[in-house]
C-alpha positions, 0 to 999 in steps of 0.5 A: 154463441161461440162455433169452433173448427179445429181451431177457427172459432166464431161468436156471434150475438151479443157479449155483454155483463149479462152473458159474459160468465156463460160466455167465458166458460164456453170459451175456455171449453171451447178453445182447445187447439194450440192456436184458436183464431177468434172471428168477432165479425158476428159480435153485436152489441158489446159493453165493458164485459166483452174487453175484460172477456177478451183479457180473460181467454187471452191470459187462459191460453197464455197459462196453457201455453196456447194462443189466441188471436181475435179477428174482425173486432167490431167497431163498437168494440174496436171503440171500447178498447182504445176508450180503455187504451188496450187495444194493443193488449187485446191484440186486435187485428 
């Protein structure tokens, strides 16, 4: 589930292949200020998904000329992304 507030934003829940195209959809609905911040600290179980899923916001808002920034990445998915060597890309904080 995905909560925004002129542009603070909150997920919480699971981000796997199971809710991963729900969630993308959301999210480009969702993320329409000029710069979103993302807070994933409510994130809890993710699997490969929830990378490409970060990849995908990222690149919509780049086509938008917007940003966005993911904070509080869980350790399981702070795990993921340097698995996939990408944790730069990601733009973890």
């Amino acid at each position: 589930m995905i909560e925004c507030n002129e542009g603070r934003c909150t997920l919480k829940g699971a981000v796997t292949l199971e809710n991963a195209l729900t969630l993308r959809e959301e999210g480009l609905r969702l993320f329409a200020a000029p710069e979103v911040t993302l807070d994933l600290a409510g994130v809890t179980e993710v699997d490969s998904a929830a990378v490409s899923l970060l990849f995908e916001w990222r690149r919509a808002a780049l086509a938008a000329n917007r940003t966005i920034r993911y904070v509080n990445l869980p350790d399981n998915l702070t795990s993921l992304a340097t698995l996939y060597g990408v944790t730069e890309l990601v733009g973890a904080e």
